[in-house]
LUMTIRO-18089 format. One record per residue (C-alpha): residue number from 1; x, y, z. Coordinates in steps of 0.25 Angstrom, whole numbers, padded with zeros to 4 digits, m for minus. Example, Ala and Ser with C-alpha at 12.3 -4.5 7.8 and 13.67 -1.06 7.14 Angstrom:
2
NODE   nr      X      Y      Z
NODE    1   0049  m0018   0031
NODE    2   0055  m0004   0029
***
This chain:
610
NODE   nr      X      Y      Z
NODE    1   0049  m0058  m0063
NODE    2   0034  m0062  m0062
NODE    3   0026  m0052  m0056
NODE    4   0013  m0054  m0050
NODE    5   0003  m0041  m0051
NODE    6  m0008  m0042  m0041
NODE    7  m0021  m0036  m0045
NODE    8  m0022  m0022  m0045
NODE    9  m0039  m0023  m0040
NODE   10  m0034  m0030  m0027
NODE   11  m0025  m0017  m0025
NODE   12  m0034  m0008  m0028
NODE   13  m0032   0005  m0020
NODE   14  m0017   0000  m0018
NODE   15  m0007   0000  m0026
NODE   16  m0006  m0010  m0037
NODE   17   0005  m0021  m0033
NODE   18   0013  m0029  m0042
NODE   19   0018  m0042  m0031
NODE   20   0031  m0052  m0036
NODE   21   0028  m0066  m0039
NODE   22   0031  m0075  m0026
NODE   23   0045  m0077  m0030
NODE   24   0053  m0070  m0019
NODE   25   0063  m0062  m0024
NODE   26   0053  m0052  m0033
NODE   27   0050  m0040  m0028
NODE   28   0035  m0034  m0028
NODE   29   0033  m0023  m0036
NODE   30   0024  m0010  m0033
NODE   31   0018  m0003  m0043
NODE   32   0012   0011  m0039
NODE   33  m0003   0015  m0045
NODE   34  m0005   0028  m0051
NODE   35  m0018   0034  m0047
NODE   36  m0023   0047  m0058
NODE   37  m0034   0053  m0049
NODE   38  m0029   0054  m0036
NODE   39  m0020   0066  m0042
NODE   40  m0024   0069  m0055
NODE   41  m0011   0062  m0060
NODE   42  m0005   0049  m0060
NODE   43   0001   0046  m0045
NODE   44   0006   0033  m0036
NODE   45  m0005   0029  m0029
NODE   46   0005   0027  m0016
NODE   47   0008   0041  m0018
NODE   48  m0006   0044  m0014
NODE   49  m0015   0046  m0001
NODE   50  m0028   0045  m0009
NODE   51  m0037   0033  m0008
NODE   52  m0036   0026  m0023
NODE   53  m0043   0014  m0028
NODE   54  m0037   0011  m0042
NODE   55  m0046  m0001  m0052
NODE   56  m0038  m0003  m0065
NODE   57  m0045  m0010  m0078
NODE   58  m0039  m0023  m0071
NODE   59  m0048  m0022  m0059
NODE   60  m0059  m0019  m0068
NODE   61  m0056  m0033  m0075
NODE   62  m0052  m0041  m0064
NODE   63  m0063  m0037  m0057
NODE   64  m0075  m0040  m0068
NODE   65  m0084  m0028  m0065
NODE   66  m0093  m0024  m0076
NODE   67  m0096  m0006  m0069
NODE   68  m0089   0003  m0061
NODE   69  m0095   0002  m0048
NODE   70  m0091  m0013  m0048
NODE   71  m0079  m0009  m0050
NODE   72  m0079   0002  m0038
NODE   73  m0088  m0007  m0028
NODE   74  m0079  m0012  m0018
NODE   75  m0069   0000  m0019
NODE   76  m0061   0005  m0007
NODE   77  m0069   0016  m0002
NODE   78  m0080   0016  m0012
NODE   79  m0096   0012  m0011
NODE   80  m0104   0008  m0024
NODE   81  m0120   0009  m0023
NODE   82  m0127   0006  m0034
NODE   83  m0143   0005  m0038
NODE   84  m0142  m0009  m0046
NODE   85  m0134  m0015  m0056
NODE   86  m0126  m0012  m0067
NODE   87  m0125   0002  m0071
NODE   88  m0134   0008  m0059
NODE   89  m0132   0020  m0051
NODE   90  m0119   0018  m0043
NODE   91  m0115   0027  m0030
NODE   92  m0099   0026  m0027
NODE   93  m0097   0031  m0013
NODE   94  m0081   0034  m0010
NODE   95  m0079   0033   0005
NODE   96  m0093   0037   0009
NODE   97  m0094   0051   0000
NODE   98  m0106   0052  m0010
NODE   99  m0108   0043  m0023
NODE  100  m0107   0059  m0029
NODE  101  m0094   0061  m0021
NODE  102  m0084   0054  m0031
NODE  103  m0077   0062  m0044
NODE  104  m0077   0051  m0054
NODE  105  m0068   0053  m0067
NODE  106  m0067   0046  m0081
NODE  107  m0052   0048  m0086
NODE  108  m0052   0062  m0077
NODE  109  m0066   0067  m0082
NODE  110  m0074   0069  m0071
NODE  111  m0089   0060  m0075
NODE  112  m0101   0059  m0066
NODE  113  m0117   0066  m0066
NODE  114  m0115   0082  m0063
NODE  115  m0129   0080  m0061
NODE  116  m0130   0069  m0051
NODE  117  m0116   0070  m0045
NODE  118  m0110   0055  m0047
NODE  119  m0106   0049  m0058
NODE  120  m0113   0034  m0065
NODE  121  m0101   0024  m0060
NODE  122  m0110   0013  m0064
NODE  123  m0111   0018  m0080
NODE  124  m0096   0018  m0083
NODE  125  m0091   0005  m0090
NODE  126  m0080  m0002  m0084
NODE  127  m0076  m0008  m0096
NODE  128  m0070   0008  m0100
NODE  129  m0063   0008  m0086
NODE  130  m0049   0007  m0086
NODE  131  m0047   0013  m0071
NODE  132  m0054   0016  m0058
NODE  133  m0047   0025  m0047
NODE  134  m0054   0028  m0037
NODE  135  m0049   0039  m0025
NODE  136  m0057   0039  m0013
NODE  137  m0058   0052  m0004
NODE  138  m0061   0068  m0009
NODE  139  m0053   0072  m0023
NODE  140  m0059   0084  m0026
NODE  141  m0046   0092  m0024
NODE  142  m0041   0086  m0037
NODE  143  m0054   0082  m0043
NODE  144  m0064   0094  m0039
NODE  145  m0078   0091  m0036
NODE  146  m0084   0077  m0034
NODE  147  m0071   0071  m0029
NODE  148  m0076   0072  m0015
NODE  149  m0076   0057  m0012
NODE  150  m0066   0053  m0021
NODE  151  m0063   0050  m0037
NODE  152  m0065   0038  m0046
NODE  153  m0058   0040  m0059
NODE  154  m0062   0030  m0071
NODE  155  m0052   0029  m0082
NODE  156  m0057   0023  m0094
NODE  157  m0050   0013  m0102
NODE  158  m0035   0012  m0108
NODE  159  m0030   0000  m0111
NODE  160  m0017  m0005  m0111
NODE  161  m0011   0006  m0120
NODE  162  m0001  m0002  m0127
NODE  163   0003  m0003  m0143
NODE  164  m0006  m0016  m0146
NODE  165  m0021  m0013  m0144
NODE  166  m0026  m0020  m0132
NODE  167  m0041  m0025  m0133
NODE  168  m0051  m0029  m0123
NODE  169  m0065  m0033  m0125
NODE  170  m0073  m0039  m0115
NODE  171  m0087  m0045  m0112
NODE  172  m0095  m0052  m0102
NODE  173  m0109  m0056  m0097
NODE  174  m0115  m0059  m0084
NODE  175  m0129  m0057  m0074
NODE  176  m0141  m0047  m0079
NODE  177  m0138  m0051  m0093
NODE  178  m0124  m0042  m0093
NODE  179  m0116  m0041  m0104
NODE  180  m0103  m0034  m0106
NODE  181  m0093  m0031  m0118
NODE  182  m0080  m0021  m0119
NODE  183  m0068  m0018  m0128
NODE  184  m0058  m0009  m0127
NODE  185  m0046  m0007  m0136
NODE  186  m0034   0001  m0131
NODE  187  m0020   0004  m0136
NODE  188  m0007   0014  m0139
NODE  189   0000   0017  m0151
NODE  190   0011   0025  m0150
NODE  191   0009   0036  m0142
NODE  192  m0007   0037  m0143
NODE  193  m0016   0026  m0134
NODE  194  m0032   0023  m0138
NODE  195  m0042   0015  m0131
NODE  196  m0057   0011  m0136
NODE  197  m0066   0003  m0126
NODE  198  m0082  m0001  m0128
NODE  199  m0091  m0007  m0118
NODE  200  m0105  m0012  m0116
NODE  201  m0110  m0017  m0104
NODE  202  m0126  m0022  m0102
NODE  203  m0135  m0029  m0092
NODE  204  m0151  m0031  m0089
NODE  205  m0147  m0029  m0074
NODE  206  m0157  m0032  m0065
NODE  207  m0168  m0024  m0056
NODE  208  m0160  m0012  m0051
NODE  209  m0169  m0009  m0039
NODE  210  m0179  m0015  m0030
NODE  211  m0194  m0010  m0029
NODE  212  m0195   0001  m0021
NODE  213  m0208   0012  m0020
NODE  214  m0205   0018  m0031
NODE  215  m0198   0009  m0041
NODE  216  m0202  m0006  m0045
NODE  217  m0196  m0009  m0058
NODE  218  m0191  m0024  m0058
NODE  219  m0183  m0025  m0069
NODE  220  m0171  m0027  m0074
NODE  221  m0161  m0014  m0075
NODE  222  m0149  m0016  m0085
NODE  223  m0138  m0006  m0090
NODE  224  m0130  m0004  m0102
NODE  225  m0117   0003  m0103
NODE  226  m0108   0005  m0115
NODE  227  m0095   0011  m0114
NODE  228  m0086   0016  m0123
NODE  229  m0070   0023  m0119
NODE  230  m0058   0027  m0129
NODE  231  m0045   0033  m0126
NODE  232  m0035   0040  m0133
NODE  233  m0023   0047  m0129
NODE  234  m0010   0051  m0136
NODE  235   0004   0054  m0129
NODE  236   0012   0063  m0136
NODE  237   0030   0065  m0137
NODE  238   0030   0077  m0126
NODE  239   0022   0066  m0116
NODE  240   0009   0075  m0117
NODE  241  m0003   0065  m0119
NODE  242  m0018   0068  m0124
NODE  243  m0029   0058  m0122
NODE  244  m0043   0056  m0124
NODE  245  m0054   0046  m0117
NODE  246  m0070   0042  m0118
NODE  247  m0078   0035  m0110
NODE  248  m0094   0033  m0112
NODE  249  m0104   0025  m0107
NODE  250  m0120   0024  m0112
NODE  251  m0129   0016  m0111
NODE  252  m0142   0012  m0101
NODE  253  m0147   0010  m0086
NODE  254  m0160   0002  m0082
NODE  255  m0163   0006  m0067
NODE  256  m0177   0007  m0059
NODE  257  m0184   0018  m0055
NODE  258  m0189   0031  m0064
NODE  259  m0181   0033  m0074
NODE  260  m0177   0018  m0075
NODE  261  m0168   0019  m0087
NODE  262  m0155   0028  m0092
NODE  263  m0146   0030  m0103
NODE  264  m0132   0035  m0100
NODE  265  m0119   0041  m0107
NODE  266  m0108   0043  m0097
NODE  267  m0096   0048  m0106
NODE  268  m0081   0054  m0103
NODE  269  m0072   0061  m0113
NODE  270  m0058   0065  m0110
NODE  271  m0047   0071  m0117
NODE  272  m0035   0074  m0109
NODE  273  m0020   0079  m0114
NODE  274  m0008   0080  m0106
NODE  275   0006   0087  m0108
NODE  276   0019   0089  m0099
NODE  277   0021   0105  m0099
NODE  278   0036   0103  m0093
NODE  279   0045   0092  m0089
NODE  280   0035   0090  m0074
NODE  281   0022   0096  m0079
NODE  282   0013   0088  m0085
NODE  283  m0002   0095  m0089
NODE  284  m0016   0087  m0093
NODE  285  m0029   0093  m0099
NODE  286  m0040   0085  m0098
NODE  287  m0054   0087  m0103
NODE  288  m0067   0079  m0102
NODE  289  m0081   0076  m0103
NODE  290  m0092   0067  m0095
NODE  291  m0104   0064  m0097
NODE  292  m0115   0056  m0089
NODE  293  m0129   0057  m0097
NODE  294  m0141   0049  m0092
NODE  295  m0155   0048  m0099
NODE  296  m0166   0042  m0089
NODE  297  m0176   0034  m0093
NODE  298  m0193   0032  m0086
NODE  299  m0197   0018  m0085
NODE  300  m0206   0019  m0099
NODE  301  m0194   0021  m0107
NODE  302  m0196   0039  m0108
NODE  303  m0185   0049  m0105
NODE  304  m0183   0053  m0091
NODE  305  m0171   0062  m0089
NODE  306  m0158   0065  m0093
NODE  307  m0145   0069  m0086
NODE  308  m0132   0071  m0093
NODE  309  m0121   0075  m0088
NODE  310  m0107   0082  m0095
NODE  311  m0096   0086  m0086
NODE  312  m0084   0094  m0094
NODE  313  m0072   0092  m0088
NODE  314  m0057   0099  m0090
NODE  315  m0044   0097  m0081
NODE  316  m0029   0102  m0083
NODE  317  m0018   0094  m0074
NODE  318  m0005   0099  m0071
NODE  319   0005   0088  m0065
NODE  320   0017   0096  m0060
NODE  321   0029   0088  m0056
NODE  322   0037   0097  m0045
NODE  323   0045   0085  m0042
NODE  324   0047   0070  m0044
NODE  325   0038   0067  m0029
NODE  326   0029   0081  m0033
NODE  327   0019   0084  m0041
NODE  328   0010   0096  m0042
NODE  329  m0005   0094  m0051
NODE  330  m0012   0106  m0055
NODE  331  m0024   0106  m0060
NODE  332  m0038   0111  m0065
NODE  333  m0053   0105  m0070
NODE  334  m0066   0110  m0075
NODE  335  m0077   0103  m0076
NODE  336  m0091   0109  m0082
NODE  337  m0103   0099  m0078
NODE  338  m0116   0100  m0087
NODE  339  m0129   0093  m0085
NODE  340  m0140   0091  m0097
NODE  341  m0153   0085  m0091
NODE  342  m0168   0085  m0091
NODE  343  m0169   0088  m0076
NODE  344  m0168   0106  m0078
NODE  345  m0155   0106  m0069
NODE  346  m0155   0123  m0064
NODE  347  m0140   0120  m0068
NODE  348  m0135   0112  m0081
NODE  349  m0119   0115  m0078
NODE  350  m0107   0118  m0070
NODE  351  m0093   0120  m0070
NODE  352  m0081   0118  m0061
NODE  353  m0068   0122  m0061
NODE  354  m0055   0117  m0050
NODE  355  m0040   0120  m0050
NODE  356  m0032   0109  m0042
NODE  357  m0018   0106  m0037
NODE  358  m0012   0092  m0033
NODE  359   0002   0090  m0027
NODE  360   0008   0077  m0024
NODE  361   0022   0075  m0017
NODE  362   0030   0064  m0010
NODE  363   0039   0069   0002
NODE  364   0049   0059   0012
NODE  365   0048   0048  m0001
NODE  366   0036   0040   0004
NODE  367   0027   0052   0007
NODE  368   0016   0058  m0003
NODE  369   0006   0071  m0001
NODE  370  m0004   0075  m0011
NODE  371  m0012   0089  m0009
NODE  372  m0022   0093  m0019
NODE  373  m0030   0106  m0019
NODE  374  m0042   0110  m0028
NODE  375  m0052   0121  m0031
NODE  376  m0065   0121  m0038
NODE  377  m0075   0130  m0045
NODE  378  m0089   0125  m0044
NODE  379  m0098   0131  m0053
NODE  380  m0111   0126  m0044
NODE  381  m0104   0129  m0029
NODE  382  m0092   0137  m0030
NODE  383  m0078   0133  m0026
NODE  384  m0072   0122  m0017
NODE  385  m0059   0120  m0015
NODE  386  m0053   0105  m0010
NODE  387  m0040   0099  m0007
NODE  388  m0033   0086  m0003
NODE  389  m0020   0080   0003
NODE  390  m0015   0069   0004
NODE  391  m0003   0061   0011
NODE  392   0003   0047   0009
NODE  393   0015   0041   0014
NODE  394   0023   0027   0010
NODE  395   0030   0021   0021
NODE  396   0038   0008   0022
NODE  397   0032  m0005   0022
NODE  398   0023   0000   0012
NODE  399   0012   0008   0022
NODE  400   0007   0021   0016
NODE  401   0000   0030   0023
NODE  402  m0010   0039   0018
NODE  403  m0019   0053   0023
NODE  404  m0028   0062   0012
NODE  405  m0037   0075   0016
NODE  406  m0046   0081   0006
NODE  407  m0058   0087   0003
NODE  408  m0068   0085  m0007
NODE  409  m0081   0093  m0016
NODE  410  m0092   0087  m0022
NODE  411  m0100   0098  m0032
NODE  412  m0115   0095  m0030
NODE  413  m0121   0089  m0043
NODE  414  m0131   0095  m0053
NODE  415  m0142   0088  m0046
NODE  416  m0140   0095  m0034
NODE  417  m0138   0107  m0039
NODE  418  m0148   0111  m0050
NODE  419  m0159   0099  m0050
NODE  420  m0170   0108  m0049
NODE  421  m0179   0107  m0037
NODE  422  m0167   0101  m0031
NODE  423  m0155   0107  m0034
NODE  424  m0147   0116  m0024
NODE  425  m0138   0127  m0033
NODE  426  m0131   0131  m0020
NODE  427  m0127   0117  m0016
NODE  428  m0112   0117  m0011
NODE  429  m0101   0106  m0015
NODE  430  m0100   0092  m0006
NODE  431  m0088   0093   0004
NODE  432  m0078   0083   0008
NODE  433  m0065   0080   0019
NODE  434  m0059   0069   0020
NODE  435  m0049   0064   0028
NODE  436  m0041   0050   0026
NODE  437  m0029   0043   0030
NODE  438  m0023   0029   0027
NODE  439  m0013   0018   0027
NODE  440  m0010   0008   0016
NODE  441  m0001  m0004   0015
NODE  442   0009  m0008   0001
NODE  443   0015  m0022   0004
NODE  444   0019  m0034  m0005
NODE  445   0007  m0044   0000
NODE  446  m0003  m0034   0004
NODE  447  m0008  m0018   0003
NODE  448  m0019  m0011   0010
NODE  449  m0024   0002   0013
NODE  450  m0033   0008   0024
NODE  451  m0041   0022   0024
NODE  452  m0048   0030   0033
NODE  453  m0056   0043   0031
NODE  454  m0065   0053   0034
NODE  455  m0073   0064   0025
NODE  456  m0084   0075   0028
NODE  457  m0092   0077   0020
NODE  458  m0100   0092   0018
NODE  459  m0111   0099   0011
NODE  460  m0116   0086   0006
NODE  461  m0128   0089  m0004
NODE  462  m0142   0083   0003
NODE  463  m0156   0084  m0002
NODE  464  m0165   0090   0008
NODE  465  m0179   0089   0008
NODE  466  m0189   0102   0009
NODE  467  m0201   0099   0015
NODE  468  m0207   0111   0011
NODE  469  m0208   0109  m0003
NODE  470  m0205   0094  m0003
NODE  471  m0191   0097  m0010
NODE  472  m0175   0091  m0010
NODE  473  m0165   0101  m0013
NODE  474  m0149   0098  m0011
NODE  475  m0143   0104   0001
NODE  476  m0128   0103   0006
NODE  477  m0130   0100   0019
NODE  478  m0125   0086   0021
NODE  479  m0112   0080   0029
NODE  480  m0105   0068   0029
NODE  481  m0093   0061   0035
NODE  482  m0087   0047   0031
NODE  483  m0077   0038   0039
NODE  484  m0071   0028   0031
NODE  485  m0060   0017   0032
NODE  486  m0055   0010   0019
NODE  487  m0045  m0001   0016
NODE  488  m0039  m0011   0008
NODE  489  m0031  m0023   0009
NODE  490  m0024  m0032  m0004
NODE  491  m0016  m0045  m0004
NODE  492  m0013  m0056  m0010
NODE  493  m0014  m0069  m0003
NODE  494  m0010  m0082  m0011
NODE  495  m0013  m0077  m0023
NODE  496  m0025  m0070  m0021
NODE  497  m0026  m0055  m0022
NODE  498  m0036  m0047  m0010
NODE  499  m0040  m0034  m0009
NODE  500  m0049  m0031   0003
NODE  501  m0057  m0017   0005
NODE  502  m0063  m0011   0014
NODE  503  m0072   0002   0017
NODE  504  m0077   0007   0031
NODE  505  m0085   0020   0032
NODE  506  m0094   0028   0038
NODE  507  m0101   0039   0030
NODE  508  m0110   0048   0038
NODE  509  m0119   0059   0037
NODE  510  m0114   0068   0047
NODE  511  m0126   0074   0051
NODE  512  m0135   0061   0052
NODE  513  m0124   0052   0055
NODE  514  m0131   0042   0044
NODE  515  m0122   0035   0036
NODE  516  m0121   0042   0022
NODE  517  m0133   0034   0011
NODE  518  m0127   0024   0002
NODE  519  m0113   0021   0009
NODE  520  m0110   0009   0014
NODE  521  m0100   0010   0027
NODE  522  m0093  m0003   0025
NODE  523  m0087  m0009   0014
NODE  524  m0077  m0023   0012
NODE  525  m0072  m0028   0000
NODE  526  m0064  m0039  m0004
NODE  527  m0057  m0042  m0017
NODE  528  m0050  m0057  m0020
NODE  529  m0042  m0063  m0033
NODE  530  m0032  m0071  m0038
NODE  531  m0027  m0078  m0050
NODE  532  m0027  m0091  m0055
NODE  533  m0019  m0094  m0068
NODE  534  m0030  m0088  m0077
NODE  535  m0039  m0087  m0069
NODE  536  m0042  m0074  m0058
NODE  537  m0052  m0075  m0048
NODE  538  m0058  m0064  m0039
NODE  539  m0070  m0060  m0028
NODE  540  m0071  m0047  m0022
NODE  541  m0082  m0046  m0011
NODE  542  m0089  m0033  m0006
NODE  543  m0097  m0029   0007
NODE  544  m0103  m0017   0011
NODE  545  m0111  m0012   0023
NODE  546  m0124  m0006   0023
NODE  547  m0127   0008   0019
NODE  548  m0140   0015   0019
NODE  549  m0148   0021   0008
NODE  550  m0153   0035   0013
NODE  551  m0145   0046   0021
NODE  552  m0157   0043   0032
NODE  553  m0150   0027   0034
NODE  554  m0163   0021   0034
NODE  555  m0163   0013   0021
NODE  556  m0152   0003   0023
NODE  557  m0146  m0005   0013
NODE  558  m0136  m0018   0018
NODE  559  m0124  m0021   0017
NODE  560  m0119  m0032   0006
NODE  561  m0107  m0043   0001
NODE  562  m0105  m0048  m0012
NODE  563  m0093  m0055  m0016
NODE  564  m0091  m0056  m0032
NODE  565  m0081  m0067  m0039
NODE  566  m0074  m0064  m0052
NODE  567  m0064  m0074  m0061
NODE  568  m0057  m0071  m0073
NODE  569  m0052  m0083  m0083
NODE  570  m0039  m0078  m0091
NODE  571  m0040  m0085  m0105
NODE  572  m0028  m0081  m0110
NODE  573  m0021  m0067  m0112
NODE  574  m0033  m0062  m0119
NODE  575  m0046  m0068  m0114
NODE  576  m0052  m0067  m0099
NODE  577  m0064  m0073  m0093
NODE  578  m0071  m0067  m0081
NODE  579  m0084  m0070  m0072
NODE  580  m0088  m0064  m0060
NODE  581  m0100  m0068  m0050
NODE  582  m0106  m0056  m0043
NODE  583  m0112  m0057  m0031
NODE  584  m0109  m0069  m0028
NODE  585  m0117  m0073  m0015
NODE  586  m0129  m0066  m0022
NODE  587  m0129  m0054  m0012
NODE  588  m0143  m0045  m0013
NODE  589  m0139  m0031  m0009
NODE  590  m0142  m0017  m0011
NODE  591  m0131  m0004  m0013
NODE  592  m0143   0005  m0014
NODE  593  m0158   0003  m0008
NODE  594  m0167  m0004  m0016
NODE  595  m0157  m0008  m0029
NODE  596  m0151  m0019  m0030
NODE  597  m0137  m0025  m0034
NODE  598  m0133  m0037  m0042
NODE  599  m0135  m0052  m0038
NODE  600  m0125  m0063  m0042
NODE  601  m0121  m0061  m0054
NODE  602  m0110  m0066  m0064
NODE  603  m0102  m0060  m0075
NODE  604  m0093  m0065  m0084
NODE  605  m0084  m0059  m0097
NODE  606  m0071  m0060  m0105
NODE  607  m0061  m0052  m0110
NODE  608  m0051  m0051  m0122
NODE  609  m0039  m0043  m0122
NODE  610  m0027  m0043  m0130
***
């Protein structure tokens, strides 16, 4: 029987579909998607009520993008600014919370600034990514603090695991004099796996920012990233399983303003081991490290600052199955956050300590409830306790209905806390609820979702101005609500596979009724390909609404739509040509005031696997 697989990009957030060929008799097949962070485990995505968008490395390929926040723009629920081009600072909003509101993990190791609060999407290669899932809404009652708007775990790269060796190398060239090459080799024998990837990524870029009154440097802001990922894991007779995994990135940032120029290392190390204790009990010990170092750079080329980052993480999972439609996971995570800087931070380290339970049953066969409770120790605020439930039911027809409460924590950062002259050592955590309900469709021909929600959003970190003595310090004294609506529809229509997204929100300032700086209120996109012999095409257009740049709402920044085209030309089982044309009607358009984004632009590569 010939089976025809649709793509899993144009089902992503559903579940991936395999459809039968048109021959009449064949029936379609379903096959469930397992999400890891939704539950610290392995789980059925249509067992769950969270919001999920799932990218594989076969989105990553079939879509030709070259970072990360290509990868994310466009996402269900999510909102990318960034302040130029390649490698630029990069804010991803999820449904309308704070660029600082989003826990991001590499293989389950917490990464990001402990001095800033976010973490540097736009500096981790791609070409080291084997998976993106992204889970929209507070997590911070598995994940602790941070998770107050929701989780994007990155997993590095894998490969296809079998006996042979499979090796991929890649390379391509396009607009701004960009150049790209990567190689991975992966493999298993017996029962131990390895996988070993490098990547270089460079461009000349162009002028990141406009002229404005205090900066007017016309020139040409590049970037250059090398990557570098290996993994190593071993499965031994009684099932139990110890793995290793490295990531790391270095390399250098051209930007305007003063400093003008940095060189970065972001690195994760893991090492994880697992082993059943009885029959139903399964236990995993993970440990880890991140870094995130920056040294900034004046215009004449001298040292300006330094701010590294290392975050020391530890977690034990206990997966306990009570029952075959049952399952209990206990839990506990420490974490110890250290800065190293030239700026004399009052502070230079904290801890934090949370124990956590998740339980997930399925009642009446088609009903699932998930409920999750967590407490943290904070070493800079205190103790916060957070918890979640969540209900979905499968009902004929292939309709799910879907509802989720929880509530959510963000620890302020070290900026916030301990910059001197500006830090507030009594600042509270950021507070989260959020409510959301929902309805989704599973059938042969089409699938769609739809989403509403509500959060408040509490103790907020402001800076206030004294007038006194001419000072900001950071206050918690800020609210915020945001109403959202979300959905998406996929198809396929004579041949052509759609996937259509959209995001309606409206994220407010509760006290001033001005919509939150930096979020946009309205998002559409749209996502179209098919397959020709060899040949595969694609387009995926985006359009956004305004947003304004300042919590006053007086500088406004306008809306935009660009519509992107992509090919790729199969040679044979080894070899693939692609090219992509950015921009194609050459839009000029801003995210943030005053930088500015890419015009039309082209990129083209190959790829040999065997």
């Amino acid at each position: 029987m010939r089976i025809f697989y649709l793509s899993p990009l144009l089902f992503t957030g559903f579940p991936i579909s395999a459809l039968a060929d048109s021959t009449p008799d064949e029936t379609p097949l379903h096959l469930p998607e397992m999400l890891i962070t939704t539950t610290r485990s392995d789980s059925p995505k249509d067992h769950l009520a969270t919001a999920s968008t799932v990218y594989t490395r076969e989105d990553i390929e079939r879509l030709q993008v070259n970072t990360l926040p290509e990868l994310l723009r466009g996402s269900t629920g999510l909102d990318i600014t960034q302040q130029g081009g390649y490698g630029k600072n990069s804010s991803v909003f999820i449904r309308g919370t704070g660029s600082g509101h989003v826990l991001v993990l590499v293989d389950g190791i917490r990464f990001g600034s402990v001095t800033s609060g976010t973490s540097p999407f736009e500096l981790l290669p791609i070409d080291q990514i084997e998976r993106v899932e992204i889970i929209r809404g507070p997590q911070s009652s598995l994940w602790g603090a941070e998770a107050l708007g929701g989780v994007i775990q990155i997993f590095t790269r894998k490969g296809a695991q079998e006996e042979k060796p499979t090796i991929t190398i890649d390379a391509g060239g396009g607009s701004f004099n960009t150049a790209k090459a990567s190689g991975t080799i992966s493999g298993r024998y017996q029962n131990s796996w390895y996988t070993l990837g490098a990547s270089h990524f460079n461009s000349q870029g162009f002028d990141a920012r406009q002229p404005t009154a205090g900066v007017d440097e016309p020139d040409k802001d590049g970037f250059y990233n090398t990557g570098l990922n290996a993994r190593l894991g071993h499965r031994f007779d009684n099932n139990a399983e110890m793995e290793a995994t490295y990531m790391r990135s270095e390399g250098r940032n051209d930007f305007d303003g003063t400093p003008n120029k940095m060189e970065f290392v972001n690195q994760v190390i893991g090492l994880s081991g697992a082993i059943d204790v009885i029959d139903n009990w399964r236990s995993i010990l993970r440990l880890g490290q991140s870094r995130d170092d920056a040294d900034n750079f004046s215009p004449d080329g001298s040292f300006f600052s330094r701010f590294d980052s290392t975050r020391w993480n530890a977690s034990w999972l206990n997966a306990v199955k009570l029952s075959d439609d049952h399952q209990l996971t206990l839990g506990a995570d420490y974490r110890l956050d250290e800065a190293n800087s030239t700026t004399d931070y009052t502070e230079l380290s904290r801890y934090d300590v949370g124990v956590f339970g998740e339980w997930h049953g399925r009642f009446f066969d088609n009903h699932y409830l998930n409920g999750s409770i967590r407490w943290d120790e904070n070493e800079a605020f205190g103790d916060f306790v957070t918890g979640s439930i969540g209900w979905r039911a499968n009902w004929d027809y292939g309709i799910s209905t879907f509802a989720n409460f929880g509530n959510g924590f963000k620890a302020p950062s070290f900026n916030q806390l301990y910059w001197p002259g500006f830090g507030n050592p009594n600042l509270m955590a950021e507070e989260s609820k959020s409510v959301e309900v929902g309805l989704a469709g599973n059938h042969d021909w089409l699938q769609w979702e739809i989403r509403a929600y509500h959060t408040n959003l509490d103790n907020l970190i402001v800076y206030v101005f004294d007038p006194a003595n001419f000072s900001l310090s950071a206050e918690n004294i800020g609210k915020a609500q945001v109403d959202g609506l979300e959905a998406e529809i996929g198809t396929q229509i004579f041949g052509w596979n759609a996937k259509l997204g959209m995001n309606l929100l409206r994220p407010v300032d509760r006290e001033t009724n001005n919509r939150l700086p930096r979020r946009t209120d309205r998002m559409l996109s749209f996502d179209l390909s098919r397959s020709f012999g060899p040949v595969d095409v694609g387009a995926f257009l985006l359009a956004e609404g305004y947003r304004y740049d300042d919590a006053a709402n007086t500088t406004k920044v306008s809306g935009y739509a660009t519509i992107d085209l992509r090919s790729a030309y199969h040679i044979n089982k080894n070899w693939t040509v692609s090219a992509q044309l950015n921009n194609l009607l050459d839009k000029q358009y801003q995210l943030v005031d005053t930088y500015n984004t890419v015009d039309r632009n082209f990129f083209v590569s190959i790829r040999y696997n065997i």
